[in-house]
C-alpha positions in Angstrom: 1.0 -12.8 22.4 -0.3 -12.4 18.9 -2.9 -14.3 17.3 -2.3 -14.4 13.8 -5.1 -15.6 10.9 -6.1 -15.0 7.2 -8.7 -12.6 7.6 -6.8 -10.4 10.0 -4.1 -10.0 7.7 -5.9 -9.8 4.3 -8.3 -7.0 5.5 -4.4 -5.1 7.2 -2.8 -5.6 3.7 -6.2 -4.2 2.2 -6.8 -1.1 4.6 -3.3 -0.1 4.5 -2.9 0.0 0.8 -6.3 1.9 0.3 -4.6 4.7 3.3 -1.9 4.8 0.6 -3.7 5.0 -2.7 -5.9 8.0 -1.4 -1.8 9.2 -0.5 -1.8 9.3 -4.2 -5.0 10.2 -5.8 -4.9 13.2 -4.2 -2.2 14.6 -6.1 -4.5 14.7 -8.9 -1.7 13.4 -11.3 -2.0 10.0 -12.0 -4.8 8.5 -14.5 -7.7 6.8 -13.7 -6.6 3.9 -14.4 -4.1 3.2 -11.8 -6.8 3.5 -9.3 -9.5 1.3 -10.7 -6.3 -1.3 -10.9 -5.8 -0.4 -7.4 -9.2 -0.7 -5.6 -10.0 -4.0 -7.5 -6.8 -5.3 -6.0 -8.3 -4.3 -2.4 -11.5 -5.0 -2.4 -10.1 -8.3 -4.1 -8.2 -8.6 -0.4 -10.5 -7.0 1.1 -13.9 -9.9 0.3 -10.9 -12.7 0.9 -10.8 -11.0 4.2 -14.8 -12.0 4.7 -14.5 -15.2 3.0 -11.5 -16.5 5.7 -13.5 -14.9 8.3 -17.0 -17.5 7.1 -14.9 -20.7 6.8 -12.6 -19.7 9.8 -14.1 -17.6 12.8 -16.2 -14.5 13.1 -15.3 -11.4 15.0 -18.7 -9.3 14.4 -16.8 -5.7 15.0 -13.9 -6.6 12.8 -16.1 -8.5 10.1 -18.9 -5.9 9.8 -16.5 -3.1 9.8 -14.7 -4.6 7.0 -18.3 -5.4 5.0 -18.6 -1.3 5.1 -15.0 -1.0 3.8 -16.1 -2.9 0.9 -19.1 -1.4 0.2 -17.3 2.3 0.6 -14.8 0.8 -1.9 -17.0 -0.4 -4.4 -19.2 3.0 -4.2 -15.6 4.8 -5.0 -14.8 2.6 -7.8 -18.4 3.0 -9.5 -17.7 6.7 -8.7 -14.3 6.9 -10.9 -15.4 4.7 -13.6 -18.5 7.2 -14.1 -16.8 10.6 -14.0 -13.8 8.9 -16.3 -14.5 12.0 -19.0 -13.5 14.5 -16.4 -10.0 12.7 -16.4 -7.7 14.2 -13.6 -6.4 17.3 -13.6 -2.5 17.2 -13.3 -2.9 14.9 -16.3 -5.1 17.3 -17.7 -2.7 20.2 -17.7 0.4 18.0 -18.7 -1.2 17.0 -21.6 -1.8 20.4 -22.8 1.2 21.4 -22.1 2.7 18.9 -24.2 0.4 19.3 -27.0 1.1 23.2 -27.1 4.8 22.8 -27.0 4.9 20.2 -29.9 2.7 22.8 -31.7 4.9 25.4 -31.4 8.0 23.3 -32.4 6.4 21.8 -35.1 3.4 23.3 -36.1 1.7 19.6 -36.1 -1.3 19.5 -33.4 -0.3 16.1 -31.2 -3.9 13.9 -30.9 -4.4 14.2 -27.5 -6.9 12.4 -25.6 -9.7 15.1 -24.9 -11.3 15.3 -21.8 -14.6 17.1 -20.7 -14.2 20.2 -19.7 -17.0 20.7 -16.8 -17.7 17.3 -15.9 -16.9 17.0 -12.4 -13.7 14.6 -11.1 -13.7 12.0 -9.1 -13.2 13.4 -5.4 -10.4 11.6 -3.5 -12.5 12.2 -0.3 -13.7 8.7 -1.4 -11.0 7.1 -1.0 -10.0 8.8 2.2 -13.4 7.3 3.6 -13.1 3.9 2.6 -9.0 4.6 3.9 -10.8 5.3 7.4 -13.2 2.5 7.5 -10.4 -0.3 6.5 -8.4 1.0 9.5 -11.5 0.7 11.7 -11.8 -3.1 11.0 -7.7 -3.4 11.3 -8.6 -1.7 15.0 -11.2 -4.2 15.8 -9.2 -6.6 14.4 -5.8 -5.9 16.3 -8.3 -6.1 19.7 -8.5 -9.5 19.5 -5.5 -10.5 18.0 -3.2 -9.9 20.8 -1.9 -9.2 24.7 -1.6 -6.5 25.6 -4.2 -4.9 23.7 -1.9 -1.2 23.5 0.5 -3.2 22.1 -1.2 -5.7 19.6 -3.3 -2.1 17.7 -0.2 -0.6 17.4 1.2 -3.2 15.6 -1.7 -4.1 13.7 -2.2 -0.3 12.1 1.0 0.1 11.6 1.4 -3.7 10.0 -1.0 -2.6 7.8 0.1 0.9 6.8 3.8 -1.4 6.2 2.2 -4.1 3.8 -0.1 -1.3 2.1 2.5 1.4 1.0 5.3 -1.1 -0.1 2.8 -3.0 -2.6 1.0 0.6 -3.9 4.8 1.7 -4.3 5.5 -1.2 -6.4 2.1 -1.3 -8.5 2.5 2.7 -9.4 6.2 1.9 -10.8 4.2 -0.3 -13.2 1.6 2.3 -13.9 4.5 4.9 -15.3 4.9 2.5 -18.6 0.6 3.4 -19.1 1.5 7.4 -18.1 4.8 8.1 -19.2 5.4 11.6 -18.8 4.1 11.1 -15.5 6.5 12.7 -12.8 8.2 10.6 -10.4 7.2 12.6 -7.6 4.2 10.1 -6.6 6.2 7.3 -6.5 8.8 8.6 -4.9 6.7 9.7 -1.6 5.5 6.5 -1.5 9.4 5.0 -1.8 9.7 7.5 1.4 6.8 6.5 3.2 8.1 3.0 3.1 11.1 4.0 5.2 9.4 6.4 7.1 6.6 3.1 8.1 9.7 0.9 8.4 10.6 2.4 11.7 7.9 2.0 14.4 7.1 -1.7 12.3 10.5 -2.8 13.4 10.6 -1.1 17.1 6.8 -2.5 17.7 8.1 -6.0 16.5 10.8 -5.8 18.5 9.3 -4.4 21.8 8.8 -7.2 24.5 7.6 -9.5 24.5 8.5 -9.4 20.6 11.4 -10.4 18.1 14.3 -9.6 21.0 13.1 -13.0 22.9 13.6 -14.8 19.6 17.3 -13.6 19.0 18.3 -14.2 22.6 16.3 -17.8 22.8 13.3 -17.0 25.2 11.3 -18.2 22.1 12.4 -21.1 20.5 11.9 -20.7 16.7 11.9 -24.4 16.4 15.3 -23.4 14.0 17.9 -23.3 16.5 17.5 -19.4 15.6 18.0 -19.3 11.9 14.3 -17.9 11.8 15.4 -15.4 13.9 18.2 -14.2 11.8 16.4 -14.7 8.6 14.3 -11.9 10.2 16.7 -9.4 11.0 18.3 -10.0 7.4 14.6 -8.6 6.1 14.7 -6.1 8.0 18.0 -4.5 7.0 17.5 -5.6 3.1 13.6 -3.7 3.3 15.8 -0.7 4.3 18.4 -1.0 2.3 15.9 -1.4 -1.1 14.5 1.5 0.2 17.3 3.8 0.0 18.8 1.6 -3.1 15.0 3.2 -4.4 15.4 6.6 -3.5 18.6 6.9 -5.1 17.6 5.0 -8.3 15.0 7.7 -9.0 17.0 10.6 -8.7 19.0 9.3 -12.1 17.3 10.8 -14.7 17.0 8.4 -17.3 13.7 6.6 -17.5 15.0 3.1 -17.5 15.6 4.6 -13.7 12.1 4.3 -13.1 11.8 0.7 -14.0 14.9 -0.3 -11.9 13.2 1.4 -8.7 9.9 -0.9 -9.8 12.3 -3.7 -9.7 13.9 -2.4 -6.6 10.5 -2.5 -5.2 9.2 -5.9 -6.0 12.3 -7.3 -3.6 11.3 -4.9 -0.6 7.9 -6.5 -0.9 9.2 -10.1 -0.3 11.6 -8.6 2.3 9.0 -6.4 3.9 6.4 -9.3 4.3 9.2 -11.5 5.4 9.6 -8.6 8.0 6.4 -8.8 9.2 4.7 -11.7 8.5 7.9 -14.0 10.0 7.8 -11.9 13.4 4.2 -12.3 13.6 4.0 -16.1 13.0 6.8 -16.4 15.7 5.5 -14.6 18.0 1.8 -16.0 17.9 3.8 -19.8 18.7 
C-alpha cells in the first residue's frame, strides 16, 4: 500500500517546509536571518534525502529532481546572503517608524541598523522556484511509493506540505526573540495553515485502504490496536495545539508569543506521530 523509506520522507519534510518559508518571505517582514536559518535546515534535509537514496535505492526521477531542488536552494541562499544590505522592506519601514516615534518623544535618535537604500532585495520568486522543484521530487517520489498511484501523490504532497508548515511555524516562534517588534501576523498564518493542512492529511490517511482498516482490525498493528489508538490521539492533540495556538496569540502580551512557540514544538511531535505512525502501518 505504501512504501515508506528515508529519502522519500526527508526530501517531503524538505519540499514542504521550503512551499512554507517562501509563504513567509513573501510578506517582506521578517529578517534575513530567519531564512538563511531556514534554507540551511532544508537543504540540510534536503542532501540527507540524496545520501539515503546512495546507500539505499535510487529512483532517477525522484533523485535528480531533488539534486535540482538543492541546487535552486543553494543559488537562493547565495542570493540572500549577497543582497543582505538591502534588508527587507517591512523591517525596513518598522524600523523607521520606531526610530522617528522615539525621536519625537524623546528627542534622542535610536541607532538603528541602516540599510542601503537602492540596493536591490532578495526576490522571494526564489524561493517559490526551489518551493516548485521540492514538490516535483515529492511527486516522483509519491509514484513509487504507493498503490494506487492517485492515492499514494496525494498523500505524499500533502504529507509534505503537513511536516513542512508545522516545523516553519515552530522555527519562526523562535525567530520573534531575534526580531521583536516583529508582528505576529506571519506566524499566525502559518498556525492556520497547520489546521487548514491537517484536514485532507487526516481524510487521505484515513481513506481505504488506510488508518480505518487499522482501527477496525483488517491490519494488525502487531499491538492488539494500541498503535491504532495512539494514532487517533495525534491526530486530535495536532488539532487541538493548533487552536490552543491560535488563541494563545491573540493575548497580547509577548510572553504569548513564546507559549504558542511552545505550543508548537508539541504539534510537531503530534503531527509526525500523525503521519509518520499511519504511514509505517500502512506500508506493513
Amino acid at each position: 500500500m505504501i512504501s515508506i523509506d528515508a529519502a522519500t520522507v526527508l526530501v517531503q519534510w524538505a519540499a514542504g517546509g521550503w512551499v512554507f518559508l517562501w509563504v513567509t518571505t513573501r510578506r517582506r517582514e521578517v529578517g534575513l536571518g530567519y531564512g538563511w536559518i531556514q534554507r540551511i535546515v532544508f537543504l540540510a534535509l534536503a542532501l540527507g534525502s540524496l545520501v539515503a537514496a546512495l546507500s539505499t535505492e535510487i529512483v532517477w526521477t525522484r533523485d535528480l529532481a531533488t539534486l535540482g531542488f538543492v541546487l535552486c536552494g543553494m543559488f537562493a541562499l547565495v542570493v540572500s546572503m549577497v543582497r543582505k544590505s538591502a534588508g527587507v522592506l517591512g523591517q525596513k519601514l518598522r524600523a523607521e517608524r520606531n526610530t522617528a516615534r522615539v525621536a519625537a518623544m524623546t528627542g534622542i535618535d535610536r541607532d538603528e541598523p541602516r540599510f542601503e537604500p537602492c540596493a536591490p532585495e532578495f526576490p522571494p520568486q526564489l524561493d517559490l522556484l526551489a518551493a516548485a522543484l521540492g514538490m516535483v521530487a515529492v511527486l516522483f517520489a509519491s509514484v513509487f511509493a504507493g498503490d494506487p498511484v492517485a492515492l499514494s501523490v496525494a498523500r505524499g504532497l500533502v504529507s509534505a506540505l503537513f511536516m513542512g508548515v508545522v516545523t516553519d511555524a515552530m522555527l519562526l516562534g523562535h525567530w520573534y526573540l531575534v526580531q521583536p517588534g516583529l508582528r505576529r501576523d506571519p506566524m499566525l498564518e502559518l498556525v492556520r495553515w497547520t489546521g487548514i493542512v491537517w484536514v485532507p492529511e487526516t481524510v487521505l490517511l484515513l481513506w481505504p485502504v488506510g488508518m480505518v482498516s487499522v482501527l477496525n482490525g483488517t491490519i494488525d498493528d502487531a499491538y492488539n490496536g494500541l498503535l491504532g489508538w495512539f494514532w487517533v490521539a495525534c491526530v486530535l492533540t495536532t488539532i487541538a495545539l493548533v487552536g490552543v495556538t491560535i488563541a494563545a496569540l491573540r493575548e497580547r502580551a509577548y510572553s504569548a508569543v513564546m507559549a504558542a512557540t511552545g505550543l508548537m514544538y508539541l504539534a510537531i511531535l503530534t503531527a509526525f506521530g500523525q503521519d509518520l505512525v499511519a504511514r509505517i502501518l500502512l506500508s506493513a
